[in-house]
TIVEXGU-764805 format. One line per 5 residues: their letters; for each residue x, y, z of N, C-alpha, C. Coordinates in pm, 1 decimal. Example, Ala and Ser with C-alpha at 12.3 -4.5 7.8 and 13.67 -1.06 7.14 Angstrom:
AS> 1319.0:-569.0:780.0:1230.0:-450.0:780.0:1320.0:-330.0:780.0  1285.0:-225.0:708.0:1367.0:-106.0:714.0:1290.0:3.0:787.0
//
This chain:
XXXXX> 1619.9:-2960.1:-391.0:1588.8:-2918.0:-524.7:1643.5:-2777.4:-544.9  1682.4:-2748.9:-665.0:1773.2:-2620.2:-690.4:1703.8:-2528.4:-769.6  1688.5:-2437.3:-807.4:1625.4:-2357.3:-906.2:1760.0:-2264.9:-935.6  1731.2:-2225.4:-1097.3:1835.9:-2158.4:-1110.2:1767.3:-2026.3:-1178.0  1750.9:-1907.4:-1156.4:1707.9:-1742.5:-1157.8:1819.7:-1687.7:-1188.5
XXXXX> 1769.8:-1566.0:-1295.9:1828.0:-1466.1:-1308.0:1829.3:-1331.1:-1248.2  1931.1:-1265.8:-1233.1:1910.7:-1157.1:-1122.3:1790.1:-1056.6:-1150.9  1767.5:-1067.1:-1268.7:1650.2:-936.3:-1274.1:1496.8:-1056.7:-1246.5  1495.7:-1168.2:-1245.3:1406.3:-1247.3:-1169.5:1389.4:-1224.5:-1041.9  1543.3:-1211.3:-926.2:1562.6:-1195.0:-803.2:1487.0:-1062.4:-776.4
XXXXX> 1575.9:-960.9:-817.6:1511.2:-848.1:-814.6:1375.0:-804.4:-784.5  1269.2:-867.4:-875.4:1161.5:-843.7:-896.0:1070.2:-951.5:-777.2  1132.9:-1037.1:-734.9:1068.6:-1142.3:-623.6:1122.6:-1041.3:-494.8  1203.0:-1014.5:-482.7:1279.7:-937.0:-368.7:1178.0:-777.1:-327.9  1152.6:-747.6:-447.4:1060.4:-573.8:-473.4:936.6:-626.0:-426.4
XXXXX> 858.5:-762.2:-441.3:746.8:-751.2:-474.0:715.6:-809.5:-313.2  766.6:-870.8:-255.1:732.7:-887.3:-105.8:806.4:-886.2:-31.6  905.8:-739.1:6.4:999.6:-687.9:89.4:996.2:-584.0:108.4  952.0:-510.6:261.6:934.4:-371.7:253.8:1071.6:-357.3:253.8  1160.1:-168.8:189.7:1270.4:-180.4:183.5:1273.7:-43.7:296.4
XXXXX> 1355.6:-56.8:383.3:1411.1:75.6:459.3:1491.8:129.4:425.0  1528.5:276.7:418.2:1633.0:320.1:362.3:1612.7:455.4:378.4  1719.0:488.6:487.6:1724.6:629.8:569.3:1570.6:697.7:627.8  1554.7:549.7:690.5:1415.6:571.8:822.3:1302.8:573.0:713.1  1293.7:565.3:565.0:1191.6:615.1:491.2:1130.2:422.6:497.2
XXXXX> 994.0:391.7:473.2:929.1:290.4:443.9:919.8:311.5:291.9  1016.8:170.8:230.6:998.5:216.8:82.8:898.8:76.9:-3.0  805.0:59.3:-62.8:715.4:1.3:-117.5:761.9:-57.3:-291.0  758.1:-125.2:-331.3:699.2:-124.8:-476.2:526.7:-56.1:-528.1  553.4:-0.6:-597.3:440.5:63.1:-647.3:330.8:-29.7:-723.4
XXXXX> 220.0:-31.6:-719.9:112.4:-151.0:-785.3:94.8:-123.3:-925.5  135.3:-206.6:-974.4:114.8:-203.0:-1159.1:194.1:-141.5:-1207.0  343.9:-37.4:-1106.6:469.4:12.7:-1197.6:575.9:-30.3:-1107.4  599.7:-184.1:-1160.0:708.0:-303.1:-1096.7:858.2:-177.3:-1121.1  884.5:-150.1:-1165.9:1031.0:-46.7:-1182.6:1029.9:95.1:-1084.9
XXXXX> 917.2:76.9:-976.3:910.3:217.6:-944.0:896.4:160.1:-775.6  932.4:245.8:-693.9:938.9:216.8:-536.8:864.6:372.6:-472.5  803.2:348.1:-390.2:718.3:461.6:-313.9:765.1:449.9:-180.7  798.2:585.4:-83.7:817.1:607.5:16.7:682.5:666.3:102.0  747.8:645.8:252.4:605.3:698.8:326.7:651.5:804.0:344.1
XXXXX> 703.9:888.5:243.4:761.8:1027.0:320.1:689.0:1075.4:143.8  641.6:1029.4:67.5:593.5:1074.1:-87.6:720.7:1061.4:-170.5  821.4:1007.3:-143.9:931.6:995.7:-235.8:906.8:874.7:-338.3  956.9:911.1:-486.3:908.9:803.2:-577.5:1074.6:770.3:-661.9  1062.6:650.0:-678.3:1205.0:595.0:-713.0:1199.6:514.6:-815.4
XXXXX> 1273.6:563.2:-925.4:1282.3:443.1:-1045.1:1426.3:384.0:-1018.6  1384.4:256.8:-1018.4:1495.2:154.7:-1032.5:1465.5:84.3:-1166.9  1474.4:119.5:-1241.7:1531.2:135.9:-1379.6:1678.2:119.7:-1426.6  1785.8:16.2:-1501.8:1866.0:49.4:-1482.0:1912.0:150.2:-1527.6  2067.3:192.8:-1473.8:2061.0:347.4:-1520.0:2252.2:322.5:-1457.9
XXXXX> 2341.1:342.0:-1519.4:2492.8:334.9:-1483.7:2525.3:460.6:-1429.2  2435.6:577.0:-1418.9:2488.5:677.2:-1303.3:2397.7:694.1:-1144.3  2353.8:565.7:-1164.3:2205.5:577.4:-1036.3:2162.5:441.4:-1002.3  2310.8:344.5:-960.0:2315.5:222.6:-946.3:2187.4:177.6:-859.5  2157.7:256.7:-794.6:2073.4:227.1:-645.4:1906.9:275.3:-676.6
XXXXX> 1922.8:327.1:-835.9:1785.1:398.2:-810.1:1773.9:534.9:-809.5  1678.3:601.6:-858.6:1683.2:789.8:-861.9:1548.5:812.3:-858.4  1567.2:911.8:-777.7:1442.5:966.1:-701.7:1406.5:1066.9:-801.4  1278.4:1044.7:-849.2:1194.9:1132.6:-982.8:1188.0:1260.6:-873.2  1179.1:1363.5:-1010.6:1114.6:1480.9:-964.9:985.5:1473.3:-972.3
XXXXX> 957.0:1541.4:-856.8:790.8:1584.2:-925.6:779.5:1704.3:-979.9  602.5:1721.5:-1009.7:559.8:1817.1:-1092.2:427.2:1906.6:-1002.9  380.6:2003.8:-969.3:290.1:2037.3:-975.5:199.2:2064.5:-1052.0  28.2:2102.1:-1009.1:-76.6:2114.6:-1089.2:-126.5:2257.6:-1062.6  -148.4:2338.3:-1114.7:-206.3:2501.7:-1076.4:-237.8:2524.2:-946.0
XXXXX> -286.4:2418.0:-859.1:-343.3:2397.6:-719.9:-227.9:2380.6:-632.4  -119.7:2353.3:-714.9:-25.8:2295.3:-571.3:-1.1:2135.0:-533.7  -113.9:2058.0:-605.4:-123.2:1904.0:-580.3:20.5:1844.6:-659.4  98.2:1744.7:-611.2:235.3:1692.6:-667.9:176.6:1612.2:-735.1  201.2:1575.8:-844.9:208.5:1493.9:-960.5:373.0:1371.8:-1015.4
XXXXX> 338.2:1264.6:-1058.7:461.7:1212.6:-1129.5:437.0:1169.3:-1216.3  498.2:1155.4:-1328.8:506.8:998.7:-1472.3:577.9:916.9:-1401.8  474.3:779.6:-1431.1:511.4:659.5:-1408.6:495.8:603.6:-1577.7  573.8:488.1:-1607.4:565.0:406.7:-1713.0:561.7:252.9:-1690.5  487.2:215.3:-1759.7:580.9:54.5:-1797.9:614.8:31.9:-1914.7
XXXXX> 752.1:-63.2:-1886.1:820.0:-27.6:-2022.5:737.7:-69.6:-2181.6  737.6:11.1:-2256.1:721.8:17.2:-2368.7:614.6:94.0:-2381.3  550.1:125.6:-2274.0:417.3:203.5:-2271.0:403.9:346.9:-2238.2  284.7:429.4:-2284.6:290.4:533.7:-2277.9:294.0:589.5:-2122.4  392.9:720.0:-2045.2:383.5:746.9:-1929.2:246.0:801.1:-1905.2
XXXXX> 199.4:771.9:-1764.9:98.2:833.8:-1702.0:106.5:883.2:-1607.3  8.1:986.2:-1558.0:32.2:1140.3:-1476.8:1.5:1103.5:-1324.3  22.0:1056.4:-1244.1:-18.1:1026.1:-1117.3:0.4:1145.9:-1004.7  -86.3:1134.3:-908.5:-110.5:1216.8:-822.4:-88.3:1143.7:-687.4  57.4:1251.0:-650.5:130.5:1161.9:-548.6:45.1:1106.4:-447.4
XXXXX> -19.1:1227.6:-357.3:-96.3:1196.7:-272.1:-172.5:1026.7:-248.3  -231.2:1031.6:-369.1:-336.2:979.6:-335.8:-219.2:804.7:-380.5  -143.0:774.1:-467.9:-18.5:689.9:-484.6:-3.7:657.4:-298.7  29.6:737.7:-244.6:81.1:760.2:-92.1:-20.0:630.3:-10.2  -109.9:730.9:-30.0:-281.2:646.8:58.4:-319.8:534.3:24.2
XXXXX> -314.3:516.7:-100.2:-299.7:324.8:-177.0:-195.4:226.9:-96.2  -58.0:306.8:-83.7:-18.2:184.1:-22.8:38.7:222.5:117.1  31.5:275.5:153.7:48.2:302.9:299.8:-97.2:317.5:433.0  -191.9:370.0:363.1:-277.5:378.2:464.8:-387.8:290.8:375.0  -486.7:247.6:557.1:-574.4:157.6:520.3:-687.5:215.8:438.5
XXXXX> -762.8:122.7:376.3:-841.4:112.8:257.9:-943.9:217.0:316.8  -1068.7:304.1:270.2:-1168.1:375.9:351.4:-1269.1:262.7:330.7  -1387.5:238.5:395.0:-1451.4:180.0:401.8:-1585.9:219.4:309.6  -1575.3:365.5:254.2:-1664.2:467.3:201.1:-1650.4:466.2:28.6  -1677.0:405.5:-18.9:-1670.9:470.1:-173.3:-1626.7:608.0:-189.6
XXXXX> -1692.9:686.1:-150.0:-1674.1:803.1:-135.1:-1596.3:887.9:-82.9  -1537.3:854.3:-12.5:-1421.5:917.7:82.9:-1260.5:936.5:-83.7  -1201.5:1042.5:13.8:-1101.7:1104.0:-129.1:-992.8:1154.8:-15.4  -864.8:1155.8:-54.5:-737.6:1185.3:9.9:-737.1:1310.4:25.1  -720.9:1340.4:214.9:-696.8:1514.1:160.5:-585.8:1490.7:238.6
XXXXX> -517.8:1658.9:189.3:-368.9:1681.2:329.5:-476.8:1742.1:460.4  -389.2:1659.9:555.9:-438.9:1776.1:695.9:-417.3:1890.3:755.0  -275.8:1951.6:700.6:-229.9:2057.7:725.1:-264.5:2139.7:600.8  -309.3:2109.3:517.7:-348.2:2153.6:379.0:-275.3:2208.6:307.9  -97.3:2144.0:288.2:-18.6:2213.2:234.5:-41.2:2060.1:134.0
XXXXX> -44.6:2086.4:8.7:-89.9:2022.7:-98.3:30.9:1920.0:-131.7  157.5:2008.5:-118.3:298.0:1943.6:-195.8:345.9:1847.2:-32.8  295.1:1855.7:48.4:285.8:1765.6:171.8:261.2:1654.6:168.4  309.0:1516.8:93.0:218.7:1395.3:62.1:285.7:1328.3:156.7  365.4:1339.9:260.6:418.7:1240.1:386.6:238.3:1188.7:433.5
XXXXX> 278.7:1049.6:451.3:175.4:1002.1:511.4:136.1:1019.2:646.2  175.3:1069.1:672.2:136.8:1149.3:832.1:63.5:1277.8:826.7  81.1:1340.5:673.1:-26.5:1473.6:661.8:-128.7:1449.1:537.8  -143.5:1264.1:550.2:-253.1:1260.3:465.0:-373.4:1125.9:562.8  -516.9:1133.2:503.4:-605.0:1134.2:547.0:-718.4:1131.1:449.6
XXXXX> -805.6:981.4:516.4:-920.6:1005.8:401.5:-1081.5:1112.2:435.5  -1116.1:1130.3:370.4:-1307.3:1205.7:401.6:-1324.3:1195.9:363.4  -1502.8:1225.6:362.5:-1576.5:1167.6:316.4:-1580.4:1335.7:187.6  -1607.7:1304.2:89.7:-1641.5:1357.2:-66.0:-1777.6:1451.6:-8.4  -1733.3:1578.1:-19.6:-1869.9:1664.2:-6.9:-1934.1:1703.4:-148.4
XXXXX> -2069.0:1611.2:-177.5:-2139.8:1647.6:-264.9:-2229.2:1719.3:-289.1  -2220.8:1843.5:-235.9:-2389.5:1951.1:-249.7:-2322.0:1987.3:-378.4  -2398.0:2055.4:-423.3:-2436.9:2138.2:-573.1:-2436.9:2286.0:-532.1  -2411.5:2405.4:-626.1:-2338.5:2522.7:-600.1:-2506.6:2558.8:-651.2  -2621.6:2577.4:-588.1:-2683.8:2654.0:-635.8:-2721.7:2828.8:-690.3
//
């Protein structure tokens, strides 16, 4: 039996259950932004087409007053939203916490550090600043 697909069909079957390697980096599809690829090194990639960036282009990021990296992600036709690399990183690379409570920190505590090797979950310290 034959099926006949179009390449941006392929594409999107190919993204959605194929980790991709590419210069030692572990590269992901991102959950709920099908046009976007995540590295375990915090690198974020729109494959979007684009005739000067056949392969894909690596977004800039943004910082937040703190130092934490930020990106816009979209889907098409929709408004962009502000994501916080880090924690993008820990969704799909490291395992789930078992804690409700637990929140992504860096371990070396350099903020713009989102390689998954200097991230890590804990547990949420809730005292109150009396």
């Amino acid at each position: 039996m034959f099926y006949c697909i179009t390449f941006e069909e392929l594409k999107h079957v190919m993204f959605q259950f194929f980790i991709i390697y590419m210069k030692n980096e572990i590269w992901k599809e991102v959950k709920h932004y099908p046009d976007y690829l995540i590295s375990d090194s915090g690198q974020i990639k729109s494959m979007k087409k684009n005739k000067n960036h056949p392969d894909g282009k690596i977004l800039r990021q943004h910082s937040d007053r703190t130092g934490t990296k930020l990106v816009r992600l979209s889907v098409t036709g929709e408004l962009a939203d502000t994501i916080v690399v880090k924690n993008l990183v820990a969704q799909h690379f490291l395992p789930k916490p078992d804690d409700i409570n637990e929140v992504v920190v860096c371990v070396n505590g350099d903020r713009s550090d989102c390689s998954v090797a200097n991230l890590n979950y804990q547990k949420k310290n809730w005292t109150k600043n009396l």
